[in-house]
C-alpha positions in Angstrom: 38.6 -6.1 -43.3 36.9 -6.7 -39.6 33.4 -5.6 -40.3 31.0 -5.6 -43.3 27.6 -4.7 -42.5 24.5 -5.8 -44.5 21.8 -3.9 -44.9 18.7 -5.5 -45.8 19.1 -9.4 -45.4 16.9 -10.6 -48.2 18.1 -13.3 -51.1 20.6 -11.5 -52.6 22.4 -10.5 -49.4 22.2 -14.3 -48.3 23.5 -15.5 -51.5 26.7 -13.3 -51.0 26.7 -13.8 -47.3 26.8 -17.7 -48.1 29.2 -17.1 -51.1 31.6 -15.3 -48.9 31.7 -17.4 -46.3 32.4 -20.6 -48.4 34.8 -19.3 -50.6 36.5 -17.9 -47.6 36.3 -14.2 -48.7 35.0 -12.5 -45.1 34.9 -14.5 -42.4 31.5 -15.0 -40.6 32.2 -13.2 -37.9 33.1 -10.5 -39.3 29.5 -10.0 -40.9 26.7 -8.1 -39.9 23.4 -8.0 -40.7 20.3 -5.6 -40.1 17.2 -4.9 -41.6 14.1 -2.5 -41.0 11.7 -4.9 -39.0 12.1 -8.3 -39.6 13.8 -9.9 -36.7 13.4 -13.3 -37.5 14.5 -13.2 -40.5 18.2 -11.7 -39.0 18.1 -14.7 -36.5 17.1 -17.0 -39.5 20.9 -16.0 -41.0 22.8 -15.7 -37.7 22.1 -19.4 -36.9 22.1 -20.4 -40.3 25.6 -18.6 -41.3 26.9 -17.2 -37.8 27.1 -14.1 -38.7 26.2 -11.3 -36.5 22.9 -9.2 -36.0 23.7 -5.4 -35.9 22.7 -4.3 -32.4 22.5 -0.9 -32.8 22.6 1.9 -35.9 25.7 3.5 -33.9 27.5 0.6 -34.5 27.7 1.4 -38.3 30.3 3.7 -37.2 33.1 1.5 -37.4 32.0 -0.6 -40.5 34.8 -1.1 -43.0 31.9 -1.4 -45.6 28.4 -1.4 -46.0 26.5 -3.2 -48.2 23.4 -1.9 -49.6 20.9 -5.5 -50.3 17.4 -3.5 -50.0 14.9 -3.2 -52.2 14.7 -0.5 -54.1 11.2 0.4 -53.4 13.1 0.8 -50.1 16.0 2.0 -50.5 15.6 5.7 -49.6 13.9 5.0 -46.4 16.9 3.1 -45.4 19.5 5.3 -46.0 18.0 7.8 -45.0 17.8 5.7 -41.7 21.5 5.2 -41.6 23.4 8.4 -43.1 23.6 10.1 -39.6 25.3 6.9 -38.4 28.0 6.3 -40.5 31.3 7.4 -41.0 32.4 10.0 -43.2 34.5 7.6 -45.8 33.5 4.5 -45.3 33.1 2.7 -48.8 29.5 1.5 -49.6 28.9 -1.4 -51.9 25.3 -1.4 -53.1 23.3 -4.4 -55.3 20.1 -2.1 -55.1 19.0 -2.6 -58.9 18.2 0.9 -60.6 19.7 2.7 -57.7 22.4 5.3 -59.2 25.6 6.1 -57.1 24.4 10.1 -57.6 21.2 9.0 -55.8 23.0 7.1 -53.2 25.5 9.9 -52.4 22.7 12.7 -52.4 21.6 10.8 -49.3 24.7 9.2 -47.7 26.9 11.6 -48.5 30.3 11.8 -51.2 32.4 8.3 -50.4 33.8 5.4 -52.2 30.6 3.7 -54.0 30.7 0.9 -56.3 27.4 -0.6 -57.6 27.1 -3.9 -58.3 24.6 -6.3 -59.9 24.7 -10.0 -59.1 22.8 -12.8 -58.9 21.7 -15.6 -56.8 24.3 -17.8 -58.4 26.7 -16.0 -56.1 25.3 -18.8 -53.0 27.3 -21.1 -55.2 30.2 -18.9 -56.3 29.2 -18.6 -60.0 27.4 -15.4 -60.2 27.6 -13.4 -63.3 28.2 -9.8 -61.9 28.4 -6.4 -63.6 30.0 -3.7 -61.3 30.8 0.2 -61.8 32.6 2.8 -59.8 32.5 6.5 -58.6 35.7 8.4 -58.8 36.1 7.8 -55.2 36.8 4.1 -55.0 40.7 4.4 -55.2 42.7 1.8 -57.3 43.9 -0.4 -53.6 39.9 -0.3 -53.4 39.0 -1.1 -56.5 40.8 -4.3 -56.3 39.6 -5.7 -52.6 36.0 -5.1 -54.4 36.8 -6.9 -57.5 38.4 -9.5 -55.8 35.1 -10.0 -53.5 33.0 -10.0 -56.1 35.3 -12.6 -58.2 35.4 -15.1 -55.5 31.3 -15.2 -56.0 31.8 -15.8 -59.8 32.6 -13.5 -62.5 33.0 -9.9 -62.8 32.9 -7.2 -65.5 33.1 -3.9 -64.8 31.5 -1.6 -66.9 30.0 2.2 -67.0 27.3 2.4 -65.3 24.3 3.8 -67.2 25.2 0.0 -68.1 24.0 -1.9 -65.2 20.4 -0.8 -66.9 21.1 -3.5 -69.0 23.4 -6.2 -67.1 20.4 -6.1 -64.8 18.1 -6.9 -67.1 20.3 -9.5 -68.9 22.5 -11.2 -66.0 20.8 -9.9 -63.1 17.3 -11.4 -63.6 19.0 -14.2 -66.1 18.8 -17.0 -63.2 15.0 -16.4 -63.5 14.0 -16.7 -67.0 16.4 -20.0 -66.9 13.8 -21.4 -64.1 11.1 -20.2 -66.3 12.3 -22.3 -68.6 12.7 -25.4 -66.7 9.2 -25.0 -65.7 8.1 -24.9 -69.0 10.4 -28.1 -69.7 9.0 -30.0 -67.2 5.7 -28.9 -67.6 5.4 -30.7 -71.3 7.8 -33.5 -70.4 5.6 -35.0 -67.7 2.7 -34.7 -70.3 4.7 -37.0 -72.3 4.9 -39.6 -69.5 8.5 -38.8 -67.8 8.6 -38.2 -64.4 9.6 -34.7 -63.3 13.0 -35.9 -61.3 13.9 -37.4 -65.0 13.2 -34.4 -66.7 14.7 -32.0 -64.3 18.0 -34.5 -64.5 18.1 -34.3 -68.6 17.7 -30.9 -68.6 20.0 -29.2 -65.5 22.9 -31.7 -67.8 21.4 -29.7 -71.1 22.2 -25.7 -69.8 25.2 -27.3 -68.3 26.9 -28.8 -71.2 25.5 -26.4 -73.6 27.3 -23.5 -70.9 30.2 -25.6 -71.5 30.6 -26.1 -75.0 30.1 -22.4 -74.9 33.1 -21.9 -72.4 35.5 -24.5 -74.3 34.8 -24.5 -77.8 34.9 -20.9 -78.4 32.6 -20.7 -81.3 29.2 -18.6 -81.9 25.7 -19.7 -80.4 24.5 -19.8 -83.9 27.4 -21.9 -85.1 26.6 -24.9 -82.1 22.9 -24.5 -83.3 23.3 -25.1 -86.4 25.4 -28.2 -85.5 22.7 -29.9 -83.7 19.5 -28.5 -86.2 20.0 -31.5 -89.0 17.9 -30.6 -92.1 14.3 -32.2 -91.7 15.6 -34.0 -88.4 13.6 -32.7 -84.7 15.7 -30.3 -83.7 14.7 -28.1 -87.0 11.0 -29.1 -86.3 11.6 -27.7 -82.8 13.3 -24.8 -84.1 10.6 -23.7 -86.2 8.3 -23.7 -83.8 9.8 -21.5 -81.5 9.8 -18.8 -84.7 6.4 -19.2 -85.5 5.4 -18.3 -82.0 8.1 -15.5 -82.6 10.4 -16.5 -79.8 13.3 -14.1 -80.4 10.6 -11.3 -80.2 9.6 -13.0 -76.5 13.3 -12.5 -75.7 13.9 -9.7 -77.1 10.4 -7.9 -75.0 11.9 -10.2 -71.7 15.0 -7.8 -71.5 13.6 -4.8 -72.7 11.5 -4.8 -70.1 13.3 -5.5 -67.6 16.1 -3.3 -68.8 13.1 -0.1 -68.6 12.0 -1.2 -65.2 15.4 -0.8 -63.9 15.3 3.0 -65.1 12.1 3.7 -64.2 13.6 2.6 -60.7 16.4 4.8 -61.4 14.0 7.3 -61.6 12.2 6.4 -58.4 9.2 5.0 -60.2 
């Protein structure tokens, strides 16, 4: 592979970009990056990565791949700037969330497409990414993409009227995690700790709990139960979080997200 082009060079594309790079999946020059407008932001990336800045739309002509990292809002607009410009077969990889491959090849044409959904963990190479395929992608393909998208973490395909909910679950994930560090700071500096201490305690929480998930091998509600002593503060704690109906929160949290992803789908 000598050229994969971005297009769109917002957060997910430089988490992949950075992912790529450091766990030596594409080489840095061998990247290229474009966008509708914002020029500092592509010379924000080339000097931070060195990778290169797509000079001109012709170029995409001899792309090996192109990655689709718009928005979606703006998705159409920029392939519709690009379909004249690229070649007939050239494999597209798109992380455009609520985008279908139908939609993408009404506009770019029939080709290899896979769609994949990330997330930022990928800057670090521990993404958690959900990826499905057109009849296109041919089995020698199949593999180079899942073995891109496995150096950036984990990957499960699946069909893909289930990216909806991968999206919602794994995609956005990373955010409702901050959410709740926010939160945990938020009430342990009320009790007098320091936000550094706090933060410290609490990255070592999800990270052991992740763990003991990983290398124990038994149910969520199994470990819970192990820490939740009868009339100890972890019950106390617990049923507070069901009085304030927290599993109906969750539940709501991924729902509608899950939605918004078709209504995107839908062009919404």
């Amino acid at each position: 592979m000598e050229k994969v082009v971005f297009v769109g060079a917002g957060s997910m594309a430089e988490a992949m970009i950075q992912g790529w790079i450091e766990q030596n999946v594409v080489d840095a020059t061998q990247i290229y990056i474009t966008n509708r407008s914002n020029y500092e932001r592509l010379d924000e990336l080339s000097l931070k990565y060195g990778v290169n800045i797509l000079q001109k739309k012709e170029e995409l002509f001899h792309a090996d791949i192109i990655v689709l990292a718009v928005k979606p809002k703006d998705g159409k607009v920029a392939m519709e700037s690009i379909s004249s410009f690229i070649a007939q077969n050239t494999p597209v990889l798109s992380v455009m969330a609520g985008i279908s491959i139908n939609a993408i090849s009404n506009l770019l044409g029939n080709r290899p497409i896979a769609r994949v959904m990330p997330n930022t963990s990928a800057t670090i190479g521990m993404s958690a990414s959900g990826v499905a395929f057109n009849e296109d992608v041919n089995e020698d393909l199949k593999k180079q993409y899942l073995q891109m998208l496995d150096a950036i973490g984990i990957v499960i395909e699946v069909e893909e009227e289930k990216l909806h909910a991968v999206t919602a679950l794994s995609g956005s994930g990373p955010a409702y995690l901050y959410y709740l560090l926010e939160a945990w700071e938020k009430v342990g500096t009320e009790f007098g700790l320091s936000k550094e201490t706090v933060r410290k305690l609490m990255v070592q929480t999800i990270a052991g709990s992740a763990a003991m998930l990983q290398q124990i091998k038994e149910e969520p509600d199994v470990l819970r139960k192990k820490v939740t002593s009868p009339g100890g503060t972890t019950e106390a704690g617990i049923q507070a979080l069901e009085s304030h109906h927290f599993n109906e929160a969750i539940y709501q949290c991924i729902k509608s997200a899950e939605a918004r992803s078709r209504e995107l789908a839908k062009g919404e």
